[in-house]
N, C-alpha and C positions, 0 to 999 in steps of 0.2 A: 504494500500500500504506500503510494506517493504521501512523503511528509508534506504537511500544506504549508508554504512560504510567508512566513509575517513581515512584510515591510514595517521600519521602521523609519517613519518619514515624518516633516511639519508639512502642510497643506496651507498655503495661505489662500484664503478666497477674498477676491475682490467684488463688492456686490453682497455680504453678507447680511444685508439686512431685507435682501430680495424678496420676490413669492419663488423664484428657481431656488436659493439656498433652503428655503422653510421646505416646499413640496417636496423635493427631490433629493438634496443632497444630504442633506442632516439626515433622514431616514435611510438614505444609504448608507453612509458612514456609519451610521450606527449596526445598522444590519451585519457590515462586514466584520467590526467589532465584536459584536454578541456572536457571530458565525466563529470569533477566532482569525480573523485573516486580516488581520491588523497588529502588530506588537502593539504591547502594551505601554511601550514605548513612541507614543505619536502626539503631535500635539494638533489641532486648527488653532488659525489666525482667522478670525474676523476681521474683512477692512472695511469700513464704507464711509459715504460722509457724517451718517447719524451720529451725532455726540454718547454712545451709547460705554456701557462699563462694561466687564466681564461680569459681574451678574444679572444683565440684560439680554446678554447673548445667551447664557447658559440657559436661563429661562425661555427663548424660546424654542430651543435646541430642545429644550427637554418639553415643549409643547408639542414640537414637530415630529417626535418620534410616537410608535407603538408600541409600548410594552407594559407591563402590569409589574413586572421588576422594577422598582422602583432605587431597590440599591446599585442595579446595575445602571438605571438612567444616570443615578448621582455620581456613579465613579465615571462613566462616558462623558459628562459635562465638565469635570473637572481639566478635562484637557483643553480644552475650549478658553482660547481669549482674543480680548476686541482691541482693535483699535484706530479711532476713527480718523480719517485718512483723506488730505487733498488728493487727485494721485496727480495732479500738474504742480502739486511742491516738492523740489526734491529734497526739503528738511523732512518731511512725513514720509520718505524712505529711508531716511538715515533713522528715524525713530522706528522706524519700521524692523531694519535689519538687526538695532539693538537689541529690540524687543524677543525677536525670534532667536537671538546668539543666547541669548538669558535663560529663554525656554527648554536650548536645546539641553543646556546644562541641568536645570534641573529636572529634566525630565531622563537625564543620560540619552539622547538622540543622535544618532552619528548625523553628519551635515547632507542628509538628504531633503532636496524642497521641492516640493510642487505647489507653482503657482495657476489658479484658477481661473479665468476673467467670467464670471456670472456677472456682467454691467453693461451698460450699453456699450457697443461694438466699437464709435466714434474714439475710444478711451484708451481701446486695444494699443495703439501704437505705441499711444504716450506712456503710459505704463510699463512697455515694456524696455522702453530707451531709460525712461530713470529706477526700473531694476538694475539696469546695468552699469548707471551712474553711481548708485548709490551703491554698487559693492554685493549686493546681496548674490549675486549667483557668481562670486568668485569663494568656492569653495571646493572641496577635498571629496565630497563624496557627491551623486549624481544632481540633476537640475532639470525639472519637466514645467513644461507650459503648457497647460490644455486650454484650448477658445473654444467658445460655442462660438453657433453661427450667429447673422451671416458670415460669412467672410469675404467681405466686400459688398458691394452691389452690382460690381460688372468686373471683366478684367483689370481694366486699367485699376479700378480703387483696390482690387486682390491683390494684384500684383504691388500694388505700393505698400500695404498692409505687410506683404509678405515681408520686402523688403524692409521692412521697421525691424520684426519679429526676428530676421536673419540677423540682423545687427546684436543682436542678445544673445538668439540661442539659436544651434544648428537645427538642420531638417529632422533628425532623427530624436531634437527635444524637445518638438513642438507635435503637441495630440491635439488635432483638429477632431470635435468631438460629434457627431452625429449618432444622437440616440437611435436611431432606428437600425445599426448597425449595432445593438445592441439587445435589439428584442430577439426572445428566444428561437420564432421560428425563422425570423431571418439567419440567425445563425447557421440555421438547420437547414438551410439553400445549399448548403457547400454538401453533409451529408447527406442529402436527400440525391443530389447529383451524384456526385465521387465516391456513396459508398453502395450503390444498390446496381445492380448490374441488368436490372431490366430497364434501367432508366437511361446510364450515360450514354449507352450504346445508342440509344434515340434520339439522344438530344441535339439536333443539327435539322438540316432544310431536307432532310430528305422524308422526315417522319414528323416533322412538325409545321401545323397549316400557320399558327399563330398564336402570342404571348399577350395578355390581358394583364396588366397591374392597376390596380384601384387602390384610392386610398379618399375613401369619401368620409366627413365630418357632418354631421346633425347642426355642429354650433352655429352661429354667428361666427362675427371678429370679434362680437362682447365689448370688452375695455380696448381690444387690443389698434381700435379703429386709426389712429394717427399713426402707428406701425405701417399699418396695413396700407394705407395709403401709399406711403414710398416702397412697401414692397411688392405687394401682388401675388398671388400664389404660386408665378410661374418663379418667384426669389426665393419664397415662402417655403415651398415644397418642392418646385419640381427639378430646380435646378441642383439642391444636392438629395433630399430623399429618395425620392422616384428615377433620379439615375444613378443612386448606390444602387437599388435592389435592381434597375436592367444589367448592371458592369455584374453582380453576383448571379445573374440566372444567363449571361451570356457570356463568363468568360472560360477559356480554355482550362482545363485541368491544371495546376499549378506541379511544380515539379516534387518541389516540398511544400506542409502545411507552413513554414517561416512566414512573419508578416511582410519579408521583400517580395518573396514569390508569390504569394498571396493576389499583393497589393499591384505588382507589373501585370501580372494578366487582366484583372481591373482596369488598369490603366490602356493597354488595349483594345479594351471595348470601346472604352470613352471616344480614343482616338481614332476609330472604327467606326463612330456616329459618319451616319450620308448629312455632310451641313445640309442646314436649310436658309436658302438663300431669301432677303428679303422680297424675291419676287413668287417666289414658293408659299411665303409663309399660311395664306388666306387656305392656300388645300392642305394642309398639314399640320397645322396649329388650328385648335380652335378655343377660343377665349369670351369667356362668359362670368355673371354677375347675376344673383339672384336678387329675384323681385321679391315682394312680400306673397306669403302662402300661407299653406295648412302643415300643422305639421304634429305628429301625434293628435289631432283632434282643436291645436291649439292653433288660431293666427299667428303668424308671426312677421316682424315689419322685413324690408328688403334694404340692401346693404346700404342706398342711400341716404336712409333713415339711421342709421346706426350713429353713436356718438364718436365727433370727431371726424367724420367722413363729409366731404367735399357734398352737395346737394344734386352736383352733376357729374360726378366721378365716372371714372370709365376704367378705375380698377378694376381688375378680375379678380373672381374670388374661385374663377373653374379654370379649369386648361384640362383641354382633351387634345393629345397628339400623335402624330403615328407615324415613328422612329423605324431609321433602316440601318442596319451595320453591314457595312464593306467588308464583310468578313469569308471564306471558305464554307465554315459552320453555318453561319447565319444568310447568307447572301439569299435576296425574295422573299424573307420572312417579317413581316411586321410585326412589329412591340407596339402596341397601342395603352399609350398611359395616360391617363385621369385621375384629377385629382382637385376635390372643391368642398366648399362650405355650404351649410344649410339644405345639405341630398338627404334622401329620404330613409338613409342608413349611415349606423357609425360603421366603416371598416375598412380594414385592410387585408388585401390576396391577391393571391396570384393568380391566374387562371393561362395552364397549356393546354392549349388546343391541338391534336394530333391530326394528322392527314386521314382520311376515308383510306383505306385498302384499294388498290388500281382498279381489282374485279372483284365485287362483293357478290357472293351468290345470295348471301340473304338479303340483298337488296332487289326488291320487287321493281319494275316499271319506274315510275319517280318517286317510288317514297325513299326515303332517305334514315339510313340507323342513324342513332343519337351519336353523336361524335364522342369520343374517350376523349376525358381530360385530368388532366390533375390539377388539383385545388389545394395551393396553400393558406391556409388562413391563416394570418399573423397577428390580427387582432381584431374584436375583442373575444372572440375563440382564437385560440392556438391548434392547431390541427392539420389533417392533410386528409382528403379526398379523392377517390379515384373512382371514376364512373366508366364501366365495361358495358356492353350489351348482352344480353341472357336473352331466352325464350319466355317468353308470355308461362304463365301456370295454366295447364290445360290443352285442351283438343288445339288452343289457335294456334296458328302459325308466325303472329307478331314476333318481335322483340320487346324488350321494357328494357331501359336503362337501371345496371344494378350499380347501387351504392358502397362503395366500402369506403369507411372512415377509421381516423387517428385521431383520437380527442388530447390533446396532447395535458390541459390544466384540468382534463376529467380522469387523468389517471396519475397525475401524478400527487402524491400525496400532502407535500409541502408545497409554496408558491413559488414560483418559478423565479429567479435573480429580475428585480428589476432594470431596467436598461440601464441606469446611470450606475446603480451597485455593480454589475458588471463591468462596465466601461471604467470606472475608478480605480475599481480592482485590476484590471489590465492597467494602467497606467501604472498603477505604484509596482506591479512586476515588469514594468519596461514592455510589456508586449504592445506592439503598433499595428496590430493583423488589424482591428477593428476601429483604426481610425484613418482618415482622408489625406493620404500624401498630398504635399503641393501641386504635382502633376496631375492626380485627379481632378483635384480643382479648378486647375489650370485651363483642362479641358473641356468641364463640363460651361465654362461660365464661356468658351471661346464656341459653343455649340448652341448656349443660349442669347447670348448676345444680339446677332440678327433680328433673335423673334422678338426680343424686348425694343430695340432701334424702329421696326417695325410697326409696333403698335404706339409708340409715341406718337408719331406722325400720322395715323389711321384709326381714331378713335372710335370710325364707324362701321369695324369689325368685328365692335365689342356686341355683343348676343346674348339675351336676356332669358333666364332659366327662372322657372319660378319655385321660391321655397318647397321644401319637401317633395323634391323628385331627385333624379339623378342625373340633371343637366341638360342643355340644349339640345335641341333635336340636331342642331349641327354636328353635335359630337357620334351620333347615332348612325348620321350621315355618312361621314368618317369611314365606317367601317363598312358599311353597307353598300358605297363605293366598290370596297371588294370581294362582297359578295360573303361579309363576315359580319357578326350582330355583338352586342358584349351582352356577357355572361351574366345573368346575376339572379344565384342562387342563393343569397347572405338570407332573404327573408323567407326561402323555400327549405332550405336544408337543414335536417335534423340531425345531431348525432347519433340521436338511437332508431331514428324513422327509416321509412325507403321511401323512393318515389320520388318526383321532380314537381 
C-alpha cells in the first residue's frame, strides 16, 4: 500500500475574505487535512484589503467548513492567519514575507509556499512583480502560483499576463487552475478511453459519426451581471472549459500518464482546431441570450433585466459551435459544443455518437436502429451510459434501444474529492497533469479570438432563446445542417429505469 504524501507547505491566499475562499477553498483545505494529506505542519495566510484579525479569519474558516468535530475544526483554525494587505504596496509585502518567515518557524515549516490569486484577475500581475520585489519566493525549498481564471481576455492581454507571471516564477510554477479538470468524471475521460479496449480501438473517424459536449446552467448571471458583461460565455466557459474536455476526448494516447505527456497531446488538439475565420463565423458559431420565461413553473426575467447588465446588451449568455480538428483521428468529425445560462436543465456530458454499420440487416426499408452512444455524465450525476440495440420482448421483430449504466456517486460510498480539494492536492505534490500549460492557453484564446473580433462589430447575430429551454433554434440548426440533432437525454434517463 502507497504511503500517502503530506506536504508541508504555507498557502498564502490573496482574496481571502472572498465567496471563492469561504465556498470552496476553506472546505477543501480542510477536507485534505481531516483526510491526513496535509502535514500537520502547514500554515494559511489570509491576504485581502479587509482590516480583519486572525480571529476573524478563523471564525469564518470554521463557518465555512463541515464537521461536527469540533476539536478538530479548532486545531484546523489555528493555522490560519490574516493579514490585511495593499497588494500595489510593496511595504505590505515586506510585512507580508515577515509574517510568513515567523510562521514558518513556529510552526517548524520547511520554506515551501504556495501562492493563490482568489481576487480579481486585473491584480494578477501586480502581485506577482512585488512577490518578487519583496523577496518572498527567494527561498530554499519549492514556490507555486496557482491563478484562476480568466487568464486574460484575449491573446494579446494573456500573453502580457503571462509575461508579468514569467518574471517571478517559471512555467513549471505557475498552476493555471480550471476546476472542471478537476471533476471526477472528467478525470475518468482518460480511463474510460486508454483503459477499456472496446472503446480506444473506436475512437477515431472511422467508427464515430459525432461528439456532443453540453454544459447547460438553470441560473441566471445572478450578482454576477457586470462580470458578465465584459465577459460573455464564449470567455466564460467556452474558451477554457468546453475546450479542456474537447483537447481530453480528442487527444492521442499519451506515451506516459507524466503531466508533460499528458499535457503535449492536449496541446495538439488545441492546435489541430480548423480556425474559424471571421467570415465563417455566422455558420459555425452560434451566439444567443435569453429572454424572460418559464422555468420550473416559475417566470423568470431575461438577461436584460438582470442587475448591472446594459438594457440593450448583446452579451451572450449561449454559444452553440461546431469544431473540426485537422487531425488523422478526427478528420470529418464534428465536436459540437454548447454551453448557456437559464436552459431548461443543470448539466454537464458528453454524448459519442457512433457511425450506423455500412449494411445493417436489421434495418428494414427507412427505419433506422437507434444509434449507440456513450454518455458521460459529469454533473450533477456522475456516471456513464451506453445505449446498444436488442430485440423488442416478444413475437415482434423491432429493436428497442437497451440501456446500460454506471452510477458513479450511486455506488460509491463516501463523496467523491471535490474539484478544488483535488486540484490543491495536486499542486502541493507538484503534479501539473490537471492544470492548463501556457500553450494550451495560448491556443485556445488564438482559436477564439476571431469569433469574439466578430461579434463586436455584428451585434445582429446575437439570437434570442427564451428562459427555460435549451437554446436557439439556431443552435439546432447547427447540427441539422448535417443531418445530426443533439442528444438530450439528462430529463429522460434513469439510472435504475430503461427506455428513452
Amino acid at each position: 500500500m502507497n504511503q500517502i504524501v503530506k506536504p508541508a507547505t504555507t498557502l498564502v491566499i490573496f482574496g481571502a475574505t472572498g465567496d471563492l475562499a469561504k465556498r470552496k477553498l476553506y472546505p477543501s483545505i480542510f477536507n485534505l487535512y481531516k483526510a491526513g494529506r496535509i502535514s500537520k505542519s502547514f500554515s494559511v495566510v489570509g491576504v485581502a484589503r479587509r482590516p480583519w484579525t486572525n480571529e476573524e479569519l478563523r471564525k469564518t474558516v470554521s463557518e465555512s467548513v463541515d464537521s461536527e468535530d469540533k476539536e478538530l475544526v479548532r486545531e484546523f483554525c489555528e493555522h490560519f492567519y490574516y493579514l490585511p494587505v495593499d497588494v500595489t504596496n510593496i511595504e505590505s509585502f515586506n510585512e507580508l514575507k515577515s509574517l510568513v518567515e515567523n510562521i514558518e518557524k513556529k510552526h517548524n515549516i520547511p520554506e515551501n509556499r504556495m501562492f493563490y490569486m482568489a481576487m480579481a484577475p486585473q491584480f494578477f500581475g501586480t502581485i506577482a512583480t512585488n512577490l518578487k520585489a519583496s523577496g518572498i519566493t527567494d527561498i530554499s525549498g519549492w514556490k507555486r502560483l496557482i491563478i484562476e481564471k480568466p487568464f486574460g481576455h484575449d491573446l494579446a492581454s494573456a500573453k502580457q499576463l503571462n509575461h508579468e507571471l514569467r518574471e517571478a516564477f517559471s512555467e513549471d510554477e505557475i498552476y493555471r487552475i480550471d476546476h472542471y479538470l478537476g471533476k471526477e468524471m472528467v478525470q475518468n475521460i482518460e480511463m474510460i478511453r486508454f483503459g477499456n479496449a472496446i472503446f480506444e480501438p473506436l475512437w477515431n473517424n472511422r467508427y464515430i459519426s459525432n461528439v456532443q459536449v453540453t454544459s447547460s446552467e438553470t441560473l441566471g448571471v445572478e450578482d454576477r451581471g457586470g462580470y458578465y458583461e465584459s465577459s460573455g460565455a464564449l470567455r466564460d466557459m467556452f474558451q477554457n472549459h468546453m475546450l479542456q474536455m474537447v483537447a481530453l476526448l480528442a487527444m492521442d494516447p499519451p506515451n506516459r500518464l507524466t503531466p508533460d505527456d499528458v499535457r503535449n497531446e492536449k496541446i495538439k488538439v488545441l492546435r489541430a482546431l480548423r480556425p474559424i475565420s471571421k467570415d465563417e463565423v455566422k455558420h459555425y458559431v452560434v451566439r444567443g441570450q435569453y429572454e424572460p420565461g418559464t422555468l420550473n413553473n416559475q417566470e423568470v426575467s431575461g438577461y436584460r433585466s438582470e442587475k448591472n447588465v446594459d438594457a440593450e446588451s448583446s452579451t451572450e449568455t449561449y454559444v452553440g459551435a461546431k469544431l473540426l480538428i485537422d487531425s488523422h483521428r478526427w478528420a470529418g468529425v464534428p465536436f459540437y459544443i454548447r454551453t448557456g445560462k437559464r436552459m431548461s436543465v443543470k448539466t454537464t456530458e458528453i454524448i459519442i455518437e457512433f457511425k450506423d454499420l455500412p449494411m445493417n440487416i436489421y434495418r428494414k426499408d427507412e427505419e433506422k436502429l437507434h444509434p449507440n452512444l456513450l454518455i458521460i455524465h459529469i454533473q450533477p450525476d456522475e456516471g456513464i451510459t451506453l445505449f446498444l440495440n436488442g430485440k423488442k420482448i416478444g413475437i415482434s421483430e423491432g429493436s428497442v434501444p437497451v440501456q446500460l449504466n454506471y452510477c458513479h456517486n450511486c455506488l460509491t460510498t463516501v463523496n467523491s474529492p471535490e474539484a478544488y480539494e483535488r486540484l490543491l492536492n495536486d499542486c502541493m505534490l507538484g503534479d501539473m497533469t490537471n492544470f492548463t500549460h501556457w500553450d494550451e492557453v495560448e491556443s485556445s484564446w488564438r482559436f477564439v479570438d476571431p469569433i469574439s473580433d466578430y461579434w463586436a462589430k455584428h451585434s445582429e447575430d446575437l439570437t434570442m432563446y427564451e428562459a427555460g429551454t435549451m437554446g436557439p433554434k439556431e443552435s439546432h440548426e447547427l447540427l441539422e445542417r448535417d443531418g445530426f440533432r443533439w442528444w438530450e437525454y439528462t430529463n429522460q434517463i434513469n439510472f435504475y429505469g430503461s427506455g428513452i
